[in-house]
N, CA and C atoms as a LAMMPS dump frame, in Angstrom:
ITEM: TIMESTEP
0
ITEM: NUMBER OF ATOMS
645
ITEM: BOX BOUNDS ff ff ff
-5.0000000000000000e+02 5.0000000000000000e+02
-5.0000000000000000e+02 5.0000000000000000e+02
-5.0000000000000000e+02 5.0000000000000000e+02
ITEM: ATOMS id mol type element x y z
1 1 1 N 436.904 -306.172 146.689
2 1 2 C 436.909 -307.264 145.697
3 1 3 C 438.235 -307.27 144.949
4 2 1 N 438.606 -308.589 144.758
5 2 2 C 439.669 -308.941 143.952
6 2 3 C 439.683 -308.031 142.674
7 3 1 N 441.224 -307.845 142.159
8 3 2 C 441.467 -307.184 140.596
9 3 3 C 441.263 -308.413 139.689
10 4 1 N 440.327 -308.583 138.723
11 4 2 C 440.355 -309.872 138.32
12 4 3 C 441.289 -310.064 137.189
13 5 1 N 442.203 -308.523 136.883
14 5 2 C 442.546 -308.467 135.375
15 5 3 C 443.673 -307.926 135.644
16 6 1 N 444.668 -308.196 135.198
17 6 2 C 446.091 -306.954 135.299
18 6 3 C 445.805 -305.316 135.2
19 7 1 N 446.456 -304.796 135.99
20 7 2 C 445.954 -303.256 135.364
21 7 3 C 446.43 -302.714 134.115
22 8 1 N 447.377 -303.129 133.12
23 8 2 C 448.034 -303.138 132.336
24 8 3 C 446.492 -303.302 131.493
25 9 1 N 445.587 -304.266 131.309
26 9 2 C 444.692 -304.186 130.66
27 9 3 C 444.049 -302.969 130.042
28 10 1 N 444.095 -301.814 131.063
29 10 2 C 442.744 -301.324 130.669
30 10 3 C 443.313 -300.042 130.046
31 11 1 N 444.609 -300.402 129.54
32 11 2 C 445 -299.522 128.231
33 11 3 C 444.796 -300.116 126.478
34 12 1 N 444.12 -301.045 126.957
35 12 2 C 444.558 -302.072 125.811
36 12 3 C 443.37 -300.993 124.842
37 13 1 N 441.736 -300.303 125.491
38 13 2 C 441.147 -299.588 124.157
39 13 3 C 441.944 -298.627 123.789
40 14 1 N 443.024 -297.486 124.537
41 14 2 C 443.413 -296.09 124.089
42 14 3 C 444.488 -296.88 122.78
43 15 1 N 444.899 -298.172 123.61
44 15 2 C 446.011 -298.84 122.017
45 15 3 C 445.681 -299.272 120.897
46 16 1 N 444.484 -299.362 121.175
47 16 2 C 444.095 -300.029 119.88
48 16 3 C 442.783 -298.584 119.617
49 17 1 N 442.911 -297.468 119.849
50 17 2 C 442.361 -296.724 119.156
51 17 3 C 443.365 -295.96 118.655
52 18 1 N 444.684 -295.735 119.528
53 18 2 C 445.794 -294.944 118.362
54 18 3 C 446.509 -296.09 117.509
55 19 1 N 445.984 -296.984 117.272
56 19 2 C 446.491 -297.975 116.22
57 19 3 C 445.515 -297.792 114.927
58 20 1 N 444.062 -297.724 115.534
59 20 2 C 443.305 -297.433 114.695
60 20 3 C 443.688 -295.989 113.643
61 21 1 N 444.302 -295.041 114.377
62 21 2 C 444.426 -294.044 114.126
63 21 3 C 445.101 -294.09 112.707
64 22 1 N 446.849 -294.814 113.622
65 22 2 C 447.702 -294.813 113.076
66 22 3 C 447.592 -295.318 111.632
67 23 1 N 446.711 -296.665 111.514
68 23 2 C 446.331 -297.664 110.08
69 23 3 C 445.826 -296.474 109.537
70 24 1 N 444.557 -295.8 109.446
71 24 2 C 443.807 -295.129 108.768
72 24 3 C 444.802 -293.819 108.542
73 25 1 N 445.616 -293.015 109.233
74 25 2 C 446.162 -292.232 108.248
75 25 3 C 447.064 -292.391 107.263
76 26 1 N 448.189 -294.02 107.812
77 26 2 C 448.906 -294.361 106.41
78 26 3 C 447.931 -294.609 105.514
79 27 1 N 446.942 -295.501 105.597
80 27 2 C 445.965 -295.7 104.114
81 27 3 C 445.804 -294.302 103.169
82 28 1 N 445.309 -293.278 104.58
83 28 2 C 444.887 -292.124 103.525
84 28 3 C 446.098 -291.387 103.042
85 29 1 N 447.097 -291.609 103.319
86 29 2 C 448.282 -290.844 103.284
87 29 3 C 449.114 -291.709 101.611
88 30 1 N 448.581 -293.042 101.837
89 30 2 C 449.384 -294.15 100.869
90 30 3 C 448.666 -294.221 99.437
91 31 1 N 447.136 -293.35 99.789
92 31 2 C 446.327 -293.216 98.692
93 31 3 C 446.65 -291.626 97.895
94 32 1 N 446.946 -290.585 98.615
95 32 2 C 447.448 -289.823 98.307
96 32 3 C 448.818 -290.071 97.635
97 33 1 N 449.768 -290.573 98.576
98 33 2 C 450.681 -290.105 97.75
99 33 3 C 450.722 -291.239 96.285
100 34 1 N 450.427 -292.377 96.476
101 34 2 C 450.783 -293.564 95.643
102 34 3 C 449.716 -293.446 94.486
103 35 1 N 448.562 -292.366 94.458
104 35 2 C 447.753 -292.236 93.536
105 35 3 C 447.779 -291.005 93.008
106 36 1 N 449.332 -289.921 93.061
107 36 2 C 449.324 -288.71 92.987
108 36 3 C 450.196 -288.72 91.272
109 37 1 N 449.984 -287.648 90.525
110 37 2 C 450.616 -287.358 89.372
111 37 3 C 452.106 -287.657 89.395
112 38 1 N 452.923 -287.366 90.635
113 38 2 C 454.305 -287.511 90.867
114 38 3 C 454.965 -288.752 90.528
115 39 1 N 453.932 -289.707 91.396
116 39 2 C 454.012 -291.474 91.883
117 39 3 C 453.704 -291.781 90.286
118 40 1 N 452.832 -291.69 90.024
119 40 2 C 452.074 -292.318 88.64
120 40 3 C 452.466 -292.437 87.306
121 41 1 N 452.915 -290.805 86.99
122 41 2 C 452.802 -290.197 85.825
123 41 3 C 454.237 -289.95 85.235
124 42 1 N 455.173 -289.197 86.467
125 42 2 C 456.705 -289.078 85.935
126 42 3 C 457.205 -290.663 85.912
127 43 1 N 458.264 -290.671 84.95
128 43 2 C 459.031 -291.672 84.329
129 43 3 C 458.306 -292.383 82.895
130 44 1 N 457.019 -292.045 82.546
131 44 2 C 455.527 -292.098 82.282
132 44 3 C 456.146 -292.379 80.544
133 45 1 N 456.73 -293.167 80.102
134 45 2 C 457.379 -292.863 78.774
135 45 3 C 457.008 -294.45 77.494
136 46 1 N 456.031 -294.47 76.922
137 46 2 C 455.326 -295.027 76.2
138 46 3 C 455.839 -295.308 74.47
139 47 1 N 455.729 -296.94 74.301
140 47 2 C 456.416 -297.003 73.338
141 47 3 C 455.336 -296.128 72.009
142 48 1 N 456.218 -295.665 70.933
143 48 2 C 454.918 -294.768 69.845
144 48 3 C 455.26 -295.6 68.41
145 49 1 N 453.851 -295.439 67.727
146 49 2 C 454.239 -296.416 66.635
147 49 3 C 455.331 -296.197 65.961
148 50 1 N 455.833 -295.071 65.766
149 50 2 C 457.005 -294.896 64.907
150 50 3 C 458.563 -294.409 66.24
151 51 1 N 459.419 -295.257 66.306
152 51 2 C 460.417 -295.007 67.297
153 51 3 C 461.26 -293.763 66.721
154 52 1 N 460.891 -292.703 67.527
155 52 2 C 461.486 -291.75 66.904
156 52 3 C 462.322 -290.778 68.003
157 53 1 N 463.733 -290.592 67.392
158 53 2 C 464.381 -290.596 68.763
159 53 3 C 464.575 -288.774 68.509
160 54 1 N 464.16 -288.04 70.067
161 54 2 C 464.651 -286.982 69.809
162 54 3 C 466.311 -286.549 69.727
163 55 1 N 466.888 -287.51 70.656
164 55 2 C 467.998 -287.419 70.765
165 55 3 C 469.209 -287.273 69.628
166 56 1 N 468.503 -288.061 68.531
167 56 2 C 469.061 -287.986 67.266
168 56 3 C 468.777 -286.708 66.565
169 57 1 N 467.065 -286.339 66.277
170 57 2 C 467.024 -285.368 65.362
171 57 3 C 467.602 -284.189 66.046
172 58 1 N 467.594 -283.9 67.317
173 58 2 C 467.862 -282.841 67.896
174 58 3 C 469.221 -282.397 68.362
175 59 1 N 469.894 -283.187 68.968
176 59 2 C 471.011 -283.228 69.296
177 59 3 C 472.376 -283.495 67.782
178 60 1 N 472.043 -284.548 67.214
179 60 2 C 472.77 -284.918 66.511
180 60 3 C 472.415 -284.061 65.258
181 61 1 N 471.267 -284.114 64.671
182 61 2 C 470.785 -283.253 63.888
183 61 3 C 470.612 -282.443 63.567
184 62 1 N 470.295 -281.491 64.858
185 62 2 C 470.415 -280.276 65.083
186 62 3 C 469.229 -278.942 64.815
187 63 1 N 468.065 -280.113 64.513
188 63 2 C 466.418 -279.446 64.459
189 63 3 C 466.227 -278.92 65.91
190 64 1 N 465.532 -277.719 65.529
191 64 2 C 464.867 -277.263 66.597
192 64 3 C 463.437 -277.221 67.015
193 65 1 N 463.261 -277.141 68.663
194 65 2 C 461.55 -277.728 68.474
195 65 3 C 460.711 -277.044 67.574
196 66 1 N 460.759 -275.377 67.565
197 66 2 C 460.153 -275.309 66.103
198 66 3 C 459.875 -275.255 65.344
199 67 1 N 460.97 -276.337 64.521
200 67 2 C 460.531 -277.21 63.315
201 67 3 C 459.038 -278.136 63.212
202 68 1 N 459.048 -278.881 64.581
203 68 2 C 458.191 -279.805 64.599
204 68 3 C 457.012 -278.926 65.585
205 69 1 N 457.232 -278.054 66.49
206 69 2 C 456.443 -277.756 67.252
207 69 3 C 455.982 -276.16 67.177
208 70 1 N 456.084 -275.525 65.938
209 70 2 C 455.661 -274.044 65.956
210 70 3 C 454.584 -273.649 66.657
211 71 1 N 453.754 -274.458 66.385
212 71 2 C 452.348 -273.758 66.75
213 71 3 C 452.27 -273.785 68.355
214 72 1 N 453.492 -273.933 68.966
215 72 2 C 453.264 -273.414 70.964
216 72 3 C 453.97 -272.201 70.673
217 73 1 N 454.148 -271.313 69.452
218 73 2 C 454.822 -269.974 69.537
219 73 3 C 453.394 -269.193 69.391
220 74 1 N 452.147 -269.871 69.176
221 74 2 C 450.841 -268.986 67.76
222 74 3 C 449.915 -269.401 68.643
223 75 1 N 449.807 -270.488 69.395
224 75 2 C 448.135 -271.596 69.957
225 75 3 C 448.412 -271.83 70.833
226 76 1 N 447.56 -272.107 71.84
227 76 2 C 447.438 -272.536 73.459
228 76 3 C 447.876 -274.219 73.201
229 77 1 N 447.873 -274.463 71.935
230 77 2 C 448.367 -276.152 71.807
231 77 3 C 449.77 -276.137 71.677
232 78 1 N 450.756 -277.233 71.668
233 78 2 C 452.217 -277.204 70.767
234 78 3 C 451.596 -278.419 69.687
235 79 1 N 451.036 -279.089 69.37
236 79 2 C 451.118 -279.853 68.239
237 79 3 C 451.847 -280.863 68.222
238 80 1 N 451.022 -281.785 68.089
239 80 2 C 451.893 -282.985 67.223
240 80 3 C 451.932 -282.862 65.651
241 81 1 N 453.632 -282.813 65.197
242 81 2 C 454.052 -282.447 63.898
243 81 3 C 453.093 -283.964 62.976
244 82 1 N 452.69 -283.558 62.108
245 82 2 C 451.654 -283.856 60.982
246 82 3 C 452.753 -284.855 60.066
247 83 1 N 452.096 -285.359 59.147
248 83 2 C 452.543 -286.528 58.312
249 83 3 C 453.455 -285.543 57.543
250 84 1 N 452.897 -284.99 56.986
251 84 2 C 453.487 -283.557 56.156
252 84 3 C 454.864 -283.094 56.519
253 85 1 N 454.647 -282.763 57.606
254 85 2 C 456.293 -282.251 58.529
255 85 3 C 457.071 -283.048 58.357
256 86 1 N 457.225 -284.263 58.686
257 86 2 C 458.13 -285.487 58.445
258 86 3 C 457.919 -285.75 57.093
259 87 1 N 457.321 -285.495 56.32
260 87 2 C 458.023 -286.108 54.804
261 87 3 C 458.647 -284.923 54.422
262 88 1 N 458.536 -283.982 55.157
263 88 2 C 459.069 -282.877 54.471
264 88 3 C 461.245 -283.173 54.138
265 89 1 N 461.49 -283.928 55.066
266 89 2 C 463.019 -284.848 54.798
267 89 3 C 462.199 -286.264 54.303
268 90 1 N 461.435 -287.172 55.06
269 90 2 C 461.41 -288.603 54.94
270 90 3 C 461.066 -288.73 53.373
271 91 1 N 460.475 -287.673 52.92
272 91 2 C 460.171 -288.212 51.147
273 91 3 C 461.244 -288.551 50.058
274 92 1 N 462.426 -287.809 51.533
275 92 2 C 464.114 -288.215 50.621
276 92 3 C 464.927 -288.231 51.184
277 93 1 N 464.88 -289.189 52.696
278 93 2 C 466.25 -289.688 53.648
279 93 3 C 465.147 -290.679 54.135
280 94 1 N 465.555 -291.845 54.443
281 94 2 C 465.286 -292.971 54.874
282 94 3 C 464.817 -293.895 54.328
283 95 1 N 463.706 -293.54 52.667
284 95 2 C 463.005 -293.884 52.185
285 95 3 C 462.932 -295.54 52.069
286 96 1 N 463.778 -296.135 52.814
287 96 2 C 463.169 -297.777 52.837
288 96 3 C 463.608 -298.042 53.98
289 97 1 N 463.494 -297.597 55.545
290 97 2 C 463.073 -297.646 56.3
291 97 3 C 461.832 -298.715 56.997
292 98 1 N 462 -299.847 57.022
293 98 2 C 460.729 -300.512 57.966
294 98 3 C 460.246 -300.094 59.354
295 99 1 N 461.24 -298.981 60.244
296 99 2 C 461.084 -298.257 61.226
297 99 3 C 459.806 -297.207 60.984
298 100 1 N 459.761 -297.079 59.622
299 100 2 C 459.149 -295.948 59.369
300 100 3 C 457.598 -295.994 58.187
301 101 1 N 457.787 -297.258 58.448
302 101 2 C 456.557 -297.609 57.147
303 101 3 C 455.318 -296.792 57.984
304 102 1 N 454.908 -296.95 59.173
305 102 2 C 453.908 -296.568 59.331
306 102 3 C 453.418 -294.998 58.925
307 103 1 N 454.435 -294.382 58.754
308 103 2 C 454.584 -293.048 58.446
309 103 3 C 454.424 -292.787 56.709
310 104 1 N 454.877 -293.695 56.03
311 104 2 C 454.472 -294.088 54.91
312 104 3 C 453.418 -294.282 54.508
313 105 1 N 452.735 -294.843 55.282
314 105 2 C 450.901 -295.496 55.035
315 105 3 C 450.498 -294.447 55.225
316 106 1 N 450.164 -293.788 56.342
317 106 2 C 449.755 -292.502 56.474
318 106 3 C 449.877 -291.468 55.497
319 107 1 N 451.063 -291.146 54.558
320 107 2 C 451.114 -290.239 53.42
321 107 3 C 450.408 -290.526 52.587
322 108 1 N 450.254 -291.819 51.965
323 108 2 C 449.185 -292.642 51.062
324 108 3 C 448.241 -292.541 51.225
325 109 1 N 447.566 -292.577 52.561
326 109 2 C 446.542 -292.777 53.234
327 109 3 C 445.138 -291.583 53.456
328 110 1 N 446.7 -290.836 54.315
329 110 2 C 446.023 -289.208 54.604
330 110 3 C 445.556 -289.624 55.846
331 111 1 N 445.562 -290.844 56.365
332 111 2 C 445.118 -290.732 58.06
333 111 3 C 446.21 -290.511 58.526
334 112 1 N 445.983 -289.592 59.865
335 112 2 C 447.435 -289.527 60.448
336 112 3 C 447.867 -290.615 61.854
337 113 1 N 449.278 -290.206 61.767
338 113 2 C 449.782 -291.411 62.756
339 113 3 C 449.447 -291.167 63.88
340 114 1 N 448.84 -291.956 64.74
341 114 2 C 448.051 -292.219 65.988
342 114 3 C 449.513 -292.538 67.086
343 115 1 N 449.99 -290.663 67.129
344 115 2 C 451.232 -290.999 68.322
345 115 3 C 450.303 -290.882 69.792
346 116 1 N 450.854 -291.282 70.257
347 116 2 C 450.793 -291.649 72.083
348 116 3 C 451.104 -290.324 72.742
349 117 1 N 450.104 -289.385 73.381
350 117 2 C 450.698 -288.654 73.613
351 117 3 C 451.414 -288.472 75.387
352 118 1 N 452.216 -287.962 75.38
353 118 2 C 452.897 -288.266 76.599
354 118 3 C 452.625 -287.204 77.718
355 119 1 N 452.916 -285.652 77.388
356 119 2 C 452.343 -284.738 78.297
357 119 3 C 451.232 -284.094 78.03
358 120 1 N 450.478 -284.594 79.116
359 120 2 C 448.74 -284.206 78.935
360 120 3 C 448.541 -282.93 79.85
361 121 1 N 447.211 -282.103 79.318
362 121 2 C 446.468 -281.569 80.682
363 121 3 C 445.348 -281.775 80.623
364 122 1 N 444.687 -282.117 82.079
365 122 2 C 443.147 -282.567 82.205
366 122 3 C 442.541 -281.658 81.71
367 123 1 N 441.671 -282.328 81.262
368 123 2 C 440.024 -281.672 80.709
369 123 3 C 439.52 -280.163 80.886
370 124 1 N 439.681 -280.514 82.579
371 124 2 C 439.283 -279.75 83.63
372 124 3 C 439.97 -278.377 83.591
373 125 1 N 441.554 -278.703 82.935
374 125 2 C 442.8 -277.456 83.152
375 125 3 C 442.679 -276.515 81.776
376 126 1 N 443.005 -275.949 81.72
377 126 2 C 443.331 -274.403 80.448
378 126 3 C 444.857 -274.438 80.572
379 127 1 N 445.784 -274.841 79.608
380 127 2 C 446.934 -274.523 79.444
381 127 3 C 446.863 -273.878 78.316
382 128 1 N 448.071 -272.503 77.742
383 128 2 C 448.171 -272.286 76.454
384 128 3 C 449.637 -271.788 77.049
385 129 1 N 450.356 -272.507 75.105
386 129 2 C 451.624 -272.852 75.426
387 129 3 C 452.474 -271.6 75.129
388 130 1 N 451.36 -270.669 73.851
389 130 2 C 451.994 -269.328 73.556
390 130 3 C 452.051 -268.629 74.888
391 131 1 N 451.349 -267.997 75.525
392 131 2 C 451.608 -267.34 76.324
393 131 3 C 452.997 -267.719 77.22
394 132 1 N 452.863 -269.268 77.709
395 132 2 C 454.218 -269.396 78.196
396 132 3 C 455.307 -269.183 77.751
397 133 1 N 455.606 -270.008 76.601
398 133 2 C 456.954 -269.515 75.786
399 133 3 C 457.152 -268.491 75.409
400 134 1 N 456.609 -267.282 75.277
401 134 2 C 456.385 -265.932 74.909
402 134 3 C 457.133 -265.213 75.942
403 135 1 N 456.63 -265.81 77.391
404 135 2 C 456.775 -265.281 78.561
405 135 3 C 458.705 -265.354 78.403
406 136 1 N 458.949 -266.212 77.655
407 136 2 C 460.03 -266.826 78.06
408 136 3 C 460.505 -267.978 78.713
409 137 1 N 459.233 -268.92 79.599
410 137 2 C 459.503 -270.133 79.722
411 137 3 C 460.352 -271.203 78.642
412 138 1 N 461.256 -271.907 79.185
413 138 2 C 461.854 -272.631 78.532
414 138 3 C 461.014 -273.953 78.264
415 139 1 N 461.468 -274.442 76.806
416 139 2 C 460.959 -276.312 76.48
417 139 3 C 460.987 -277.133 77.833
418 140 1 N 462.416 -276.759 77.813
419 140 2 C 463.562 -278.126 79.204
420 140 3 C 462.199 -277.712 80.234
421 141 1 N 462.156 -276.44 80.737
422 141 2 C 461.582 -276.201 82.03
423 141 3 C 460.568 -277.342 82.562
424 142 1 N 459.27 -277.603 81.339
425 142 2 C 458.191 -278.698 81.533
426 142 3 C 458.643 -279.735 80.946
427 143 1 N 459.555 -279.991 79.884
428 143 2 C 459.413 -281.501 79.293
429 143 3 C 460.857 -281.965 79.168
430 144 1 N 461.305 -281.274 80.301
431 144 2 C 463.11 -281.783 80.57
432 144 3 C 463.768 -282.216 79.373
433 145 1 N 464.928 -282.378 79.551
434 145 2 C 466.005 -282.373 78.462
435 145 3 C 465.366 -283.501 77.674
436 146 1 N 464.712 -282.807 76.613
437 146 2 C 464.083 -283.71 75.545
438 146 3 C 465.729 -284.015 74.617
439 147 1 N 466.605 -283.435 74.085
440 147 2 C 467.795 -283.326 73.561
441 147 3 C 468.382 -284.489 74.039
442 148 1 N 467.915 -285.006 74.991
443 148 2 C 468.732 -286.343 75.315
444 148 3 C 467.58 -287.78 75.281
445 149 1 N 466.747 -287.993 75.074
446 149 2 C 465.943 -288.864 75.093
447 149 3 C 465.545 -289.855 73.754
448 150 1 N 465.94 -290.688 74.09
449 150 2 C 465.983 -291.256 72.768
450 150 3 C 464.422 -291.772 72.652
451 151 1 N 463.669 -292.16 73.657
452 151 2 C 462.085 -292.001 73.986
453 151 3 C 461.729 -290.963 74.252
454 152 1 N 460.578 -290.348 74.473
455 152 2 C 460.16 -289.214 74.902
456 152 3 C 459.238 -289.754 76.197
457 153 1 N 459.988 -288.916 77.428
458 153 2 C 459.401 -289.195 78.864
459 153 3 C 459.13 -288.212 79.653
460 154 1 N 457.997 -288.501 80.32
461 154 2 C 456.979 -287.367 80.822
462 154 3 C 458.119 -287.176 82.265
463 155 1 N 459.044 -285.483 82.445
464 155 2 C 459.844 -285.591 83.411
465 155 3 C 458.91 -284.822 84.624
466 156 1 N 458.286 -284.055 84.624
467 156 2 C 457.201 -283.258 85.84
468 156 3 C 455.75 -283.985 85.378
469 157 1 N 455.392 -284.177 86.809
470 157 2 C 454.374 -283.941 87.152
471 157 3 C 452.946 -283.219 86.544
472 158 1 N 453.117 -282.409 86.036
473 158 2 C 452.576 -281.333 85.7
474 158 3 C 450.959 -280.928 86.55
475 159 1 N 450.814 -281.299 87.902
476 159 2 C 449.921 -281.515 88.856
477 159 3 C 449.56 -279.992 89.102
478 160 1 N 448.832 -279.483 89.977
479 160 2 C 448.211 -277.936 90.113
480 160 3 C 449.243 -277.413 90.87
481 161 1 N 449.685 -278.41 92.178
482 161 2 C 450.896 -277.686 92.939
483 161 3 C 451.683 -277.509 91.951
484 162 1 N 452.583 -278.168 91.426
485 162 2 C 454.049 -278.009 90.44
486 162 3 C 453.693 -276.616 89.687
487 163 1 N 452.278 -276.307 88.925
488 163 2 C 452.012 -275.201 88.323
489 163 3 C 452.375 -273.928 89.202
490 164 1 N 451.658 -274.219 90.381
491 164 2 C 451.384 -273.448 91.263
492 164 3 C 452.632 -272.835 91.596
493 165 1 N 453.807 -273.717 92.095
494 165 2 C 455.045 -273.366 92.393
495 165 3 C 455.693 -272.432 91.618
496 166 1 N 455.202 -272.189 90.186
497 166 2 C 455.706 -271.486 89.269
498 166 3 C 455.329 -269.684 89.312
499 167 1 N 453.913 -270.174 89.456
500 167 2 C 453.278 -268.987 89.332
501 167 3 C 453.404 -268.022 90.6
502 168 1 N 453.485 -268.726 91.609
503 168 2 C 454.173 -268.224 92.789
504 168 3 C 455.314 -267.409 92.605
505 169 1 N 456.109 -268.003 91.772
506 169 2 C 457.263 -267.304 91.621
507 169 3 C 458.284 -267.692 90.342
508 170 1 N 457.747 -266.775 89.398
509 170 2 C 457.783 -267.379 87.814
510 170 3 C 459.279 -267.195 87.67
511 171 1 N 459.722 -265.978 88.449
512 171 2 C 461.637 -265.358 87.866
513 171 3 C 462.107 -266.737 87.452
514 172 1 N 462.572 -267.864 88.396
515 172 2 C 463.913 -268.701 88.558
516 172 3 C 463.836 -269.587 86.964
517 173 1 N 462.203 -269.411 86.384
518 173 2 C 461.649 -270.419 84.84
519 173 3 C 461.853 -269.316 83.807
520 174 1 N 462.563 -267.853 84.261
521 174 2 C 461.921 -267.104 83.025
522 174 3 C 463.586 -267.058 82.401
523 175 1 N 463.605 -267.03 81.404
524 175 2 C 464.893 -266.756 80.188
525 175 3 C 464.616 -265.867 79.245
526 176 1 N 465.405 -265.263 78.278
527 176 2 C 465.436 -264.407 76.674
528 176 3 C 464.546 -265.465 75.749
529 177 1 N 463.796 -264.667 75.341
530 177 2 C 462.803 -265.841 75.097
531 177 3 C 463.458 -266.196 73.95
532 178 1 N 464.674 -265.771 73.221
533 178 2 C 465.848 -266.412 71.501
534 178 3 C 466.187 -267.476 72.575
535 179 1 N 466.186 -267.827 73.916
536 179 2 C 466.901 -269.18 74.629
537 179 3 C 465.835 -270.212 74.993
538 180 1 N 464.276 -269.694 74.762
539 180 2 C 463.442 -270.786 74.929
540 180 3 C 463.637 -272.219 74.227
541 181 1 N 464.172 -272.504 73.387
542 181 2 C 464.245 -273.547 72.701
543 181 3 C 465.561 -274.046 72.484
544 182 1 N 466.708 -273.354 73.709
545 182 2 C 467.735 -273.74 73.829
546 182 3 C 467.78 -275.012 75.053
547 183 1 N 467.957 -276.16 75.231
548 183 2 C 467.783 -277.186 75.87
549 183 3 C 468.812 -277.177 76.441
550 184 1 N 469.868 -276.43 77.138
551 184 2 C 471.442 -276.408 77.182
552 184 3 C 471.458 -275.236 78.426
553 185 1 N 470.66 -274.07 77.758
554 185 2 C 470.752 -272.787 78.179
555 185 3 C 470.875 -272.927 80.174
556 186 1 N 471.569 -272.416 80.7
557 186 2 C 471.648 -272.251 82.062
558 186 3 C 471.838 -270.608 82.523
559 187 1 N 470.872 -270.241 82.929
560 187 2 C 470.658 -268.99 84.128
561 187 3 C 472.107 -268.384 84.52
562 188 1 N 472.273 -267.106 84.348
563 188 2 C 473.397 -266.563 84.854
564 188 3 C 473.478 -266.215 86.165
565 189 1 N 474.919 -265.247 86.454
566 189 2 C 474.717 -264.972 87.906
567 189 3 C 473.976 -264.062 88.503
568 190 1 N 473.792 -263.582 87.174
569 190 2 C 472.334 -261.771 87.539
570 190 3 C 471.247 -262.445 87.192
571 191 1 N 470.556 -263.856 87.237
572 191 2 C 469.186 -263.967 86.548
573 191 3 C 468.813 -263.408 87.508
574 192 1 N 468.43 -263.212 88.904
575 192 2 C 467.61 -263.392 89.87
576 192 3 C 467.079 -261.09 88.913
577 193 1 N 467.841 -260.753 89.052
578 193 2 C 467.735 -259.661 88.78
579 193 3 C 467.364 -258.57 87.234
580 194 1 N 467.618 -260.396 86.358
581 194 2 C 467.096 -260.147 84.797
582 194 3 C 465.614 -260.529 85.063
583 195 1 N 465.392 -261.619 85.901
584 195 2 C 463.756 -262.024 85.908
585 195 3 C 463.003 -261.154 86.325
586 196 1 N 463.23 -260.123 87.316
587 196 2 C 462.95 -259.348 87.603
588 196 3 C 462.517 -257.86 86.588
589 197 1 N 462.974 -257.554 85.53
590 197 2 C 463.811 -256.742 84.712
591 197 3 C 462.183 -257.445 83.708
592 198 1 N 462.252 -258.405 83.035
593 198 2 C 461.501 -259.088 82.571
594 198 3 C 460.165 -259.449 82.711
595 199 1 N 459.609 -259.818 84.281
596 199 2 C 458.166 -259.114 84.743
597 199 3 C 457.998 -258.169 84.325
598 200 1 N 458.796 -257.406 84.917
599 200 2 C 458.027 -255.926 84.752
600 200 3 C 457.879 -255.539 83.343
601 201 1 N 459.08 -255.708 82.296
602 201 2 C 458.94 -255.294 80.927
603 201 3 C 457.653 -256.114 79.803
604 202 1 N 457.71 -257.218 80.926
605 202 2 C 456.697 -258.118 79.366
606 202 3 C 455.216 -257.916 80.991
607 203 1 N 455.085 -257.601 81.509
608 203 2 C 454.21 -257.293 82.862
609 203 3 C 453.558 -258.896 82.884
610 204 1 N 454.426 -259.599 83.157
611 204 2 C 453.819 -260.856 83.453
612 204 3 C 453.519 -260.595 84.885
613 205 1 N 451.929 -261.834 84.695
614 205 2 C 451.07 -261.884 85.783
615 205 3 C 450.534 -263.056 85.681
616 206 1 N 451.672 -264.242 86.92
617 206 2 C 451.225 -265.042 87.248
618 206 3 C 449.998 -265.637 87.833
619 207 1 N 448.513 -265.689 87.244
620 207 2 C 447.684 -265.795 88.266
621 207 3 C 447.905 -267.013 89.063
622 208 1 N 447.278 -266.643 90.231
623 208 2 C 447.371 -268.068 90.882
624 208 3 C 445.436 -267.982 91.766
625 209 1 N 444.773 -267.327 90.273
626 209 2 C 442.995 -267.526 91.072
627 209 3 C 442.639 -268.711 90.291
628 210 1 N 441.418 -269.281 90.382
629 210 2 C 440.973 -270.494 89.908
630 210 3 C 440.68 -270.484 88.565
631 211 1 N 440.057 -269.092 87.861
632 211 2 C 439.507 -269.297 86.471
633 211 3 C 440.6 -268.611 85.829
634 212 1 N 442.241 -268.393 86.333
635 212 2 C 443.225 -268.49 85.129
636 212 3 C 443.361 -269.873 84.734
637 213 1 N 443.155 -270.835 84.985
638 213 2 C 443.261 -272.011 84.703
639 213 3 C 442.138 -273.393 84.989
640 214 1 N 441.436 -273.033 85.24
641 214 2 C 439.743 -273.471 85.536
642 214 3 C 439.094 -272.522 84.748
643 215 1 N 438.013 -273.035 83.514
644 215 2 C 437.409 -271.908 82.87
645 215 3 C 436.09 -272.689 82.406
């Protein structure tokens, strides 16, 4: 009996099942990456009621984070600095400021200013900030050169891998912890061999099991 069909045909299911293939792993691949902390979250930089530039107080000014942020030296939190902290100058530099009224109401008020906060951790996560900075982790390390930002913008990820990468191998993040709050500070040519020096003396122990950070 006659071929009634080209033979070329009877590839046409294996093509259109590695097509099938092909669609369904970009989807799952486009949902991953395009719905991941990386894609989403970095560049992540939100206007706050009061425009307050670090770039000025810090750089130009010459405050250090903790002025505004002590309590990541004492608490698993860093704090958002309180009405209090800022009048501690604003009650006598700026004082007619319309940039800054809202910060004003709030002293009157006693409610505090409803900032936006920019670097989060889920619900789900256990961060505490003393232990890190203690460790010697630097500011820059997680919330990049804040010293230059005249907004404040979320620069990592801060996803389980990115953690993970750390804890894997904490040396290349660890510094003198008098340089944690140096935004400038750059690693010498012996760090590889001070980080080292530094585990062992402060006996840091990166976990990397589930309930150091799942609890």
């Amino acid at each position: 009996m006659a071929q009634i069909f080209p033979e070329w045909v009877n590839n046409i299911p294996k093509r259109i099942h590695l097509a099938t293939i092909i669609i369904i792993t970009g989807i799952i691949f486009g949902f991953w990456y395009f719905g991941s902390p990386e894609y989403l979250e970095v560049g992540y930089a939100p206007n706050q009621p009061i425009p307050y530039s670090h770039k000025f107080h810090v750089s130009e000014l010459g405050l250090d984070c903790q002025y505004c942020h002590g309590s990541a030296w004492e608490s698993a939190a860093a704090g958002i600095p309180s009405t209090e902290t800022c009048m501690t100058c604003h009650e006598y530099v700026a004082t007619d400021s319309e940039k800054l009224q809202p910060l004003f109401d709030s002293w009157e008020s006693g409610d505090p200013v409803e900032w936006i906060r920019v670097n989060d951790v889920p619900d789900h996560a256990y961060f505490n900030h003393s232990i890190h900075v203690n460790a010697g982790v630097g500011c820059a390390t997680c919330h990049g050169r804040v010293d230059r930002m005249e907004v404040v913008m979320k620069t990592e990820s801060m996803s389980m891998g990115w953690c993970l990468d750390c804890h894997n191998d904490p040396g290349p993040n660890l510094r003198p912890v008098e340089e944690v709050t140096n935004m400038a500070w750059e690693p010498p040519d012996d760090h590889y061999e001070f980080a080292q020096m530094i585990i062992e003396k402060r006996n840091i122990d990166a976990s990397v099991y589930c309930n150091a950070c799942h609890r």
